[in-house]
N, C-alpha and C positions, 0 to 999 in steps of 0.2 A: 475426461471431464470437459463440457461444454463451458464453453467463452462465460456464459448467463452464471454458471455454478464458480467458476473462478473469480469473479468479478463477487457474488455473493458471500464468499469465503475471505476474499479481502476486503471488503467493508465492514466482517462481522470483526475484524482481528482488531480495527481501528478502534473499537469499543472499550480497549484497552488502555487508551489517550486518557478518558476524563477519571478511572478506576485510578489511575497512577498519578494524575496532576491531584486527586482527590488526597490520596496518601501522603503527598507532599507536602502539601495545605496544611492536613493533620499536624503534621510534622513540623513546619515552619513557622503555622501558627502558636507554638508553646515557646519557639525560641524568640519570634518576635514579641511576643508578649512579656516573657522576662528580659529580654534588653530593649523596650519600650518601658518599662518598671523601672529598670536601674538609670537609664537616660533622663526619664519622668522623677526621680527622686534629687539626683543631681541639678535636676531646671529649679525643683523646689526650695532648693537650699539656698541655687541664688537668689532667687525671689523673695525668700523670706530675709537673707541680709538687705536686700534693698527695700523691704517693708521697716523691717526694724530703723533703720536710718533716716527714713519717710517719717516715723512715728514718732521719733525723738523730742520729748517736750509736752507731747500729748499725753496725759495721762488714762491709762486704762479704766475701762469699766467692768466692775467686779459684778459676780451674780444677786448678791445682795445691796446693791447700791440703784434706787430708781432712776428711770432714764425715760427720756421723750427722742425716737429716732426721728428723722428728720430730712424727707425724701427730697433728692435731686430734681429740679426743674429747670428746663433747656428754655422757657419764657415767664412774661410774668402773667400771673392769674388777676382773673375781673374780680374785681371786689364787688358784687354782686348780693351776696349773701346767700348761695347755692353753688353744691358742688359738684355740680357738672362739669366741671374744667379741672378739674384733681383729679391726679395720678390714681389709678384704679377703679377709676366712677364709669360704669357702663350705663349708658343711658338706657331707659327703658326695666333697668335692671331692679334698681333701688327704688326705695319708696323713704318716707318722713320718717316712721321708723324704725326702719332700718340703720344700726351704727354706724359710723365713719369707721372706726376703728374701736377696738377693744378697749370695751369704760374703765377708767380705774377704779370706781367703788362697784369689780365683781362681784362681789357677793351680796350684795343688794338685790332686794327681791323687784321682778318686773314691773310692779305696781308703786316703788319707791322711783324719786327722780334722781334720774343717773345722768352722769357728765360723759361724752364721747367726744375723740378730737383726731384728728392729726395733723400734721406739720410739713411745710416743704418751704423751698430756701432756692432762689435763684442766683445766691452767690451775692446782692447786694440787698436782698428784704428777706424779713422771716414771714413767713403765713399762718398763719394757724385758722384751722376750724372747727370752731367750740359747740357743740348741741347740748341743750338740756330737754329730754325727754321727760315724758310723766309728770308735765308742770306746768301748767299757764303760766302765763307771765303776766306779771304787775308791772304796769311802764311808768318811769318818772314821773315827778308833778314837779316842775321848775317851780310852782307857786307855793307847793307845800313838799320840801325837800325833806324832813323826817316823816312824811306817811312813807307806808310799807311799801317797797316796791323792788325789782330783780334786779340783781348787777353781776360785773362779772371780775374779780380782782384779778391782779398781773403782778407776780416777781422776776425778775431778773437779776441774778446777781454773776457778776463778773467772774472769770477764772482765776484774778488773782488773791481775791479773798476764801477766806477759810472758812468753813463754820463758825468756829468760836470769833470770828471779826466780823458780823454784819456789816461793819463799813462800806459803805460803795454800791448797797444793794439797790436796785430800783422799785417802784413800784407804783402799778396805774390803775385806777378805779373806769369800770366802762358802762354804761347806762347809757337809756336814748327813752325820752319822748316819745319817738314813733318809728315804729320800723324803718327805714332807711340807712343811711352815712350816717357815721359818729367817728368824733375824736373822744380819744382818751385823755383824761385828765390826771396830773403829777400828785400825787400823796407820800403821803407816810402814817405807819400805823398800821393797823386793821382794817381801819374805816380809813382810804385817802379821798379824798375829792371835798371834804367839807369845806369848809369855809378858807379861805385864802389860797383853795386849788386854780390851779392852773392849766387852760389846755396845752396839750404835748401833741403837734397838729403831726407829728412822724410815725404817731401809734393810730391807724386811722383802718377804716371800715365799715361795713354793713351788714347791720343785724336785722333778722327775720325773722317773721312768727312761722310755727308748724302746726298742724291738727294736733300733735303731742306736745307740748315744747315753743321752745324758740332756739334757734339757731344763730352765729357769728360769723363771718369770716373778716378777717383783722390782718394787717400788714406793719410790720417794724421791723426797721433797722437791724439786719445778721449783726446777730450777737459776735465776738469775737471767738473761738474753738476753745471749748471748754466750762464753756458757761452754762447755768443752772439755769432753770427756769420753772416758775410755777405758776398757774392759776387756780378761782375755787370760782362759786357763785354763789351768791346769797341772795336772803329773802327775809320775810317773817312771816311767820303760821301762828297759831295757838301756842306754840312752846317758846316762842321766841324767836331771836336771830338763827336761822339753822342754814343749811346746803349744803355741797358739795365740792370738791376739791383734789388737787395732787396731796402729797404729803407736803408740808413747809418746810421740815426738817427734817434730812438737809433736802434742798431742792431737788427735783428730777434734773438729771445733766443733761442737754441736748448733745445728741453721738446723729452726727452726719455723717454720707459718705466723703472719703480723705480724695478727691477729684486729685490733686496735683499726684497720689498716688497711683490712681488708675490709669492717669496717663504715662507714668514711669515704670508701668508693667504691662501695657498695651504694645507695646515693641518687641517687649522678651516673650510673647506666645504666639507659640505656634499655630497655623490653623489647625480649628477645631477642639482648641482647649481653651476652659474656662476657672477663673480663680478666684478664690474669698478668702478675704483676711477677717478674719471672726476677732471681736474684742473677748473678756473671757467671761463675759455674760451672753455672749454670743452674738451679740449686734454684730451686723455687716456694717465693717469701717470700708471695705472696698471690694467691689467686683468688678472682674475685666471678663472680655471675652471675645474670640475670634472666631467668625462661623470659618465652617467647612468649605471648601474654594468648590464644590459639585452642592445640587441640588435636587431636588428629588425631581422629576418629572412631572406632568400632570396626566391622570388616567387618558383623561379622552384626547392629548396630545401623541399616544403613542399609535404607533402601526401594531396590526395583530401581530407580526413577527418579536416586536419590542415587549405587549405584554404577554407573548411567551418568555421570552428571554428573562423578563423581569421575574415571571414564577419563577420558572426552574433558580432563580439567582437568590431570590428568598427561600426556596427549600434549598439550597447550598446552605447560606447561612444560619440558619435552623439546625442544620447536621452538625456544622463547626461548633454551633453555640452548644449542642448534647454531647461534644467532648469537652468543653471549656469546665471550668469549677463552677460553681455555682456564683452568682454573684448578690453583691448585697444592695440595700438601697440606694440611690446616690440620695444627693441633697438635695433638697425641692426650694421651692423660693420661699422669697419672705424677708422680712429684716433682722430675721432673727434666727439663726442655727446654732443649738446646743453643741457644743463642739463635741459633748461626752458620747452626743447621741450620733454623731458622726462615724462610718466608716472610716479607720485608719489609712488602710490602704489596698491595692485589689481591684479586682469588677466591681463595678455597681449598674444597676441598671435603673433606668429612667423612666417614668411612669409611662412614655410612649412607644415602652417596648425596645429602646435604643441602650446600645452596651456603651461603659466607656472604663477608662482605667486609671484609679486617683490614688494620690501618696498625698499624705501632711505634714505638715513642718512647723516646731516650735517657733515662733517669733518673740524677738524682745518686751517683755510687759507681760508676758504672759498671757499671748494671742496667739492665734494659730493661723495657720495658713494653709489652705486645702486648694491640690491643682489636680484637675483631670482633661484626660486625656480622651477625644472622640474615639472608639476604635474603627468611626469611618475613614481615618486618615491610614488607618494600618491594612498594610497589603491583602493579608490573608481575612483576616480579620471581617472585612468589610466586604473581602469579593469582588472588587473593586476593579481587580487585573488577572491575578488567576484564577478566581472563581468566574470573573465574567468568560475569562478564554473556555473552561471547564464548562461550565454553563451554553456557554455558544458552542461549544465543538458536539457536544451528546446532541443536543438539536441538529448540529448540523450534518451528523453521523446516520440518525434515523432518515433526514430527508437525502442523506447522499446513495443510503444502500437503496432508495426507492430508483432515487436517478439512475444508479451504474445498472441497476436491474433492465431500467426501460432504456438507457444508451445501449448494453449489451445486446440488447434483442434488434436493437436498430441498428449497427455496427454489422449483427449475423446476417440481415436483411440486406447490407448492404453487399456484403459478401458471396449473399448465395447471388444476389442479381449480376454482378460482376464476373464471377465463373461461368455463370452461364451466356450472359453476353460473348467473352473469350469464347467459350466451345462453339456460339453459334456461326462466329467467324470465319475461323479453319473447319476445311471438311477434313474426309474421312485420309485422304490423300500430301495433305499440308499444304492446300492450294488456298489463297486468302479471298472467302466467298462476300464479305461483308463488313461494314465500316461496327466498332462499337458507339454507342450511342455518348449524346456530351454529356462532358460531369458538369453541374450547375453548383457544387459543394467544393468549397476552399480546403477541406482539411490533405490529409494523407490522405485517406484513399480518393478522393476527389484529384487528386494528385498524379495516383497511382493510374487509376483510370483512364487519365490522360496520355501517360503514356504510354499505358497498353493500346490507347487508341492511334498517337505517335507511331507507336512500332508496327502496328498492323496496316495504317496507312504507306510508311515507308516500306514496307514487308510490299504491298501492294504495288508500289510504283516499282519497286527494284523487279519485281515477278515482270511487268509491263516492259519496262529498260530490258531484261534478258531475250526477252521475245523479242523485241524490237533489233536487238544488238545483231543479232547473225544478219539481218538486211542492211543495217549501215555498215557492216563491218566488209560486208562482200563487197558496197559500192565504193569503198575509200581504198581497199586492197588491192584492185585489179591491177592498176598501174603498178605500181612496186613489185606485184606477185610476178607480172608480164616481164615486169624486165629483170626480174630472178631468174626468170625460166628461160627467155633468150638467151640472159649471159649464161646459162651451165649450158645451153644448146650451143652456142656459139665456141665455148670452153674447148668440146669434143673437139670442136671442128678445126681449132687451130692448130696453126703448124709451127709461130714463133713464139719464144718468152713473151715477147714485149704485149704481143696481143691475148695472149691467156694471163696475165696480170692487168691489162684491160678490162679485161672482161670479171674478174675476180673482185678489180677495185668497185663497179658496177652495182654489182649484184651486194656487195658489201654495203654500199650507199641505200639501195633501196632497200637490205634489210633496216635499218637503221632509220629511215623515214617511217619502215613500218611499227619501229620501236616506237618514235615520237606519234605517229596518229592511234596509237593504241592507250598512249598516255594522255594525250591533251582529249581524247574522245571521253575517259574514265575520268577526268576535272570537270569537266564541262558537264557530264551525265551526273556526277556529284553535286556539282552546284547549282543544276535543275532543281536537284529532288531538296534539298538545303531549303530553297526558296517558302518552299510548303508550311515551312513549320520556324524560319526566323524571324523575331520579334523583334518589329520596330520601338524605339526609344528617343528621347530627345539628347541629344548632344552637341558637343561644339566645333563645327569641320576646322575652322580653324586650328582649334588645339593638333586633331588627329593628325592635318597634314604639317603644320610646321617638325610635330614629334618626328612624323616618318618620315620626313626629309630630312631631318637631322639624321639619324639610321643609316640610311640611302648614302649619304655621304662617308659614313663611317666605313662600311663593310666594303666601300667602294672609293679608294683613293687616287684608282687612274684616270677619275673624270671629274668634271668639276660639279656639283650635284646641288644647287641652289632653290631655296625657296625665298619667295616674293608676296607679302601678304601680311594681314594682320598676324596677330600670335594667338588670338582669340577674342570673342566677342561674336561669331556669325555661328548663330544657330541654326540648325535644322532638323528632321525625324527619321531615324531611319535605322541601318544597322550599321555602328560604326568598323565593325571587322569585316562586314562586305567590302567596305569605302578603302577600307587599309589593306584590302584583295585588290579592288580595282587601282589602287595607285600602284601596288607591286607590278600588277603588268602591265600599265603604262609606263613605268619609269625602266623595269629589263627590256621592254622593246624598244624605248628610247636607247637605253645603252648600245644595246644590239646595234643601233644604227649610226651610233658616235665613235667617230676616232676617239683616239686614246687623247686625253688631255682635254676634251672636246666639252661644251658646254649643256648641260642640261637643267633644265630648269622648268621648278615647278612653281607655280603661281595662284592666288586664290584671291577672289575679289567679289564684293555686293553689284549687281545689279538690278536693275528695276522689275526684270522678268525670274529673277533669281539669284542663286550663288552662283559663279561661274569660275572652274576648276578646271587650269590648262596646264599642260605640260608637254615643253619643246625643248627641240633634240636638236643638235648642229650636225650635219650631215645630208645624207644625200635626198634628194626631193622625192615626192612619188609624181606619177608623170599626170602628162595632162591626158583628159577625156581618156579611163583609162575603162571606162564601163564595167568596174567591176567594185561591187562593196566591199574595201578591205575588214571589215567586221562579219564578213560573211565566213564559214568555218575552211579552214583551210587552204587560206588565201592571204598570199604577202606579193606585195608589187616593188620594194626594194630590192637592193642589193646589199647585206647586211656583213656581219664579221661571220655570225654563225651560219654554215650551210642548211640547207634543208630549210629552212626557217617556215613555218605551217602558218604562221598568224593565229595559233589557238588563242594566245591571250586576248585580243581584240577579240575576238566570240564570245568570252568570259565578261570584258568591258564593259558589251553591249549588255549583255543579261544581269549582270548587276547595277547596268544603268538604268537598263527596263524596269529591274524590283523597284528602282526608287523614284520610275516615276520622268527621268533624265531623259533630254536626249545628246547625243553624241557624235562628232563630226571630225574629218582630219584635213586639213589645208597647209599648204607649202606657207612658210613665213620667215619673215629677217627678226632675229634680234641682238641687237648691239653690232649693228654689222656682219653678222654670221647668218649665210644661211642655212633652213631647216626645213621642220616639219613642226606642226604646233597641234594636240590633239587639245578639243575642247569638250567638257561635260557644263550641261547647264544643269543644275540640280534647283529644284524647290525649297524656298526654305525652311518651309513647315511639312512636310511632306514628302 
């Protein structure tokens, strides 16, 4: 099977990842969902003790008992006489007659004048705004105060009176002149404001006429929690005193939301769940609410990769939601949820299409309390984490078996090119005809390449080094061979012991020089071809020679083997295991040259033309004008411990001094009173 079909066969297996994270899902989304239910029931329970606690004193509102709700406002409203600045009023939306809010004499026929109002509270004034539709209005006559004209009455009575104790009730008569500001004036009665009324300049406002009607909006003093309230409006027609009104008996109760309660459940939710405490007429005594800590996106914010991802993550969630149970409705807004008509507990789903998961809880007074749960906050659920990984991997599985398709084929390309380069190399013989071509690519085979090209190059120089090797070897041999072949001619010819072990010690010696030029030729031939292909680097010559002189002295205790220099800090480029070649054979041919106990020392130092790297020996000098380059192969001008001594290392010195660039020098020198010989390398120190 070709590379292209292997590579096809393992992309298609991986299609197995989102099949099995899919199963999983399946799977862990029914266990997350019942203990998100049982965890979600137990949040409930505390909730509803610290509702009931919150609620202590307040008395409940029964489904048969009328009520005025009474919305939350974070400022205060213009008294203006238009409500455009009220909770709900879309501009542009409403028109004159259109209702505020749902009239209390529903059943009134359209053409009958009907009352509409509603109510908001900023925590230190009440608002109301009153409309009577289907009515002209008859305006005061301060000059003739019994002609017919519109008004608007006001009860309020306190929470700690009862029905049967009117006691304590209030009540304000409103009329005006001319549309604009009014104060309310203090009565009692049916009729208050007549003769020894009083203005109550805390009950204050502006009233407006409409194409239908006339309109109020009115400002007084928050009632205390609990308290009644009613208004009507009167007039006179053909039949008499007639209008419109709440009931009087017993008053409508004003049910606000319980603020100090919302803030004492605003801590105990979690994101993405939302709570109502329903009284048992169903008025919202409180809602709280935590959005979700993620955000949808916006379309044209994403990358075409993103609304991929996002399809495929909506058709996830679609699949998960056609194994789910079916869900019911959640609760919608308003002030007002039927608790009966409420889902107990379960999915419910949201008119936007969004799932969530709610339980309910009796409360004290016989309220209820309904908490749900986002199921954007639930793992599986939402797709959130392994559906997006599931989602992202099948995308990224179709686009990966395109890629391994076209790497595969590119990968073969690179390989047939590569074999054939290799063949065109070597002929038919195994003689190396040709360099391969450079690799411009970092990977493995860009890698590989290289050192086929490596091996072919050294392949190539070592072929050149053999050829070569029979001419240097026949010119370095002559003498040693010469005076082998003397001493066995000579051997014959003698006649005493003493001169035939002469002549044996001889021929012994010059085998023996033959050994060492056969060995320091095959160093020196090796660290030519080295030079080809070692990579220079930056490093610290400091470090390398204080270390190797450390060493130096180790392995070597019958001399005294010192370094003089920083410990580090002088940079330079280069190859630092050449550097630590070149000091070994500086410092064995120093030794070579030192008595036993003798001084040697090696030294590193900055100068202006470079680093400058010496190492001196105590011992014998080299002579003067001796015309001959001791760095030249095979050439020593001492007289040393070891015999035969060739000077290989000094040839190896130079050539490692030459790679980096160095040059290299040896002069007779004193130090600390001893004298010596002192080899100096000047090195570059970037280079």
């Amino acid at each position: 099977m070709t590379l292209k079909r292997q590579l096809l066969a393992a992309s298609l297996l991986m299609l197995f990842i989102p099949w099995a994270g899919l199963q999983f899902v399946l799977e862990l989304d029914d266990a997350l969902r019942q203990q998100a239910g049982e965890q979600l029931r137990m949040q409930a329970k505390r909730l509803a003790e610290t509702a009931g606690d919150a609620l202590i004193g307040q008395p409940p509102v029964s489904s048969d008992e009328p009520a005025i709700y009474v919305d939350t406002l974070n400022r205060s409203l213009n008294l203006d006489g238009y409500p455009d600045d009220w909770p709900g009023y879309e501009e542009g939306a409403a028109n004159e007659e259109s209702p505020v809010s749902a009239p209390i004499s529903g059943e009134a026929e359209t053409s009958q004048p009907a009352l509409t109002w509603q109510a908001a509270s900023d925590g230190r004034h009440l608002y109301l705004l009153i409309r009577i539709s289907n009515r002209q209005p008859v305006l005061y006559d301060p000059g003739n105060p019994d002609a017919p004209h519109d008004r608007l009455l006001l009860w309020l009575k306190p929470p700690s009176d009862t029905v049967d104790e009117p006691v304590g009730q209030q009540s304000w008569l409103i009329r005006t002149t001319a549309p604009g500001t009014f104060y309310a004036v203090n009565g009692g009665g049916d009729e208050p404001g007549r003769a020894g009324s009083r203005p109550d300049y805390r009950v204050t406002g502006s009233w407006q006429s409409t194409r239908s009607g006339w309109q109020l909006e009115l400002q007084m003093p928050a009632p205390p929690p609990g308290s009644r309230l009613g208004f009507g409006a009167r007039w006179t027609d053909q039949n008499g005193q007639v209008g419109v009104n709440t009931t009087t008996e017993p008053l409508p109760m004003l049910v606000r939301p319980n603020q100090a309660l919302e803030r004492q459940l605003e801590p105990r939710l979690n994101p993405g769940q939302r709570v109502w405490v329903l009284e048992p007429a169903g008025w919202v005594r409180a809602q709280q609410q935590v959005s979700a800590e993620h955000t949808r996106p916006e379309f044209d914010q994403l990358s075409p990769l993103e609304v991929t991802e996002q399809i495929s993550l909506n058709a996830l969630r679609a699949l998960i939601r056609f194994y789910q149970p079916e869900p019911a409705q959640a609760p919608g807004a308003g002030h007002k949820l039927i608790p009966e008509a409420q889902p107990s507990e379960g999915l419910v789903r949201h008119s936007d299409g969004s799932t969530g998961l709610l339980t309910s809880e009796p409360v004290f007074g016989g309220r209820t309390l309904i908490l749900e749960q986002s199921l954007d906050q639930l793992l599986t659920l939402s797709g959130s984490a392994l559906g997006s990984v599931i989602a992202r991997s099948t995308l990224i599985i179709v686009g990966l078996t395109l890629v391994l398709l076209g790497y595969a084929s590119w990968l073969s390309w690179r390989i047939t090119r590569l074999q054939r380069a290799v063949s065109a190399s070597v002929d038919d013989d195994g003689r190396i005809i040709g360099n391969l071509p450079p690799a411009k690519a970092n990977d493995e085979l860009g890698q590989l390449q290289r050192h086929f090209s490596q091996m072919v190059d050294r392949l190539h120089g070592y072929n050149r080094y053999l050829e070569s090797f029979s001419r240097r070897l026949s010119h370095e041999l002559k003498t040693p061979v010469a005076v082998v072949r003397s001493s066995l001619e000579n051997l014959s010819h003698s006649e005493s012991e003493a001169e035939r072990a002469q002549y044996l010690r001889r021929a012994s010696d010059a085998t023996d020089r033959l050994r060492q030029i056969l060995n320091g030729m095959s160093e020196a031939a090796r660290l030519e071809q080295s030079f080809d292909h070692a990579d220079k680097e930056p490093f610290d010559l400091a470090e390398v020679a204080s270390q190797a002189t450390a060493a130096y002295q180790g392995v070597d205790p019958s001399h005294r083997i010192q370094y003089v220099g920083p410990e580090q800090g002088l940079a330079m480029t280069g190859s630092p295991e050449l550097i630590v070649q070149l000091l070994d054979k500086l410092v064995d041919n120093a030794r070579d040259f030192t008595p036993e106990g003798g001084l040697v020392q090696v030294a590193l130092a900055s100068q202006p033309d470079g680093l400058c790297l010496t190492v001196f020996n105590e011992g014998s000098a080299l002579p003067d004008n001796a015309g001959t380059d001791i760095f030249d192969p095979f050439v020593s001008l001492r007289d040393g411990r070891e015999e035969g001594h060739l000077g290989q290392g000094l040839l190896i010195v130079r050539l490692i001094a030459d790679f980096h660039g160095a040059n290299v020098d040896a002069a007779n020198a004193a130090e600390g009173g001893v004298d010596g010989v002192r080899f100096r390398v000047t090195l570059p120190p970037k280079g």
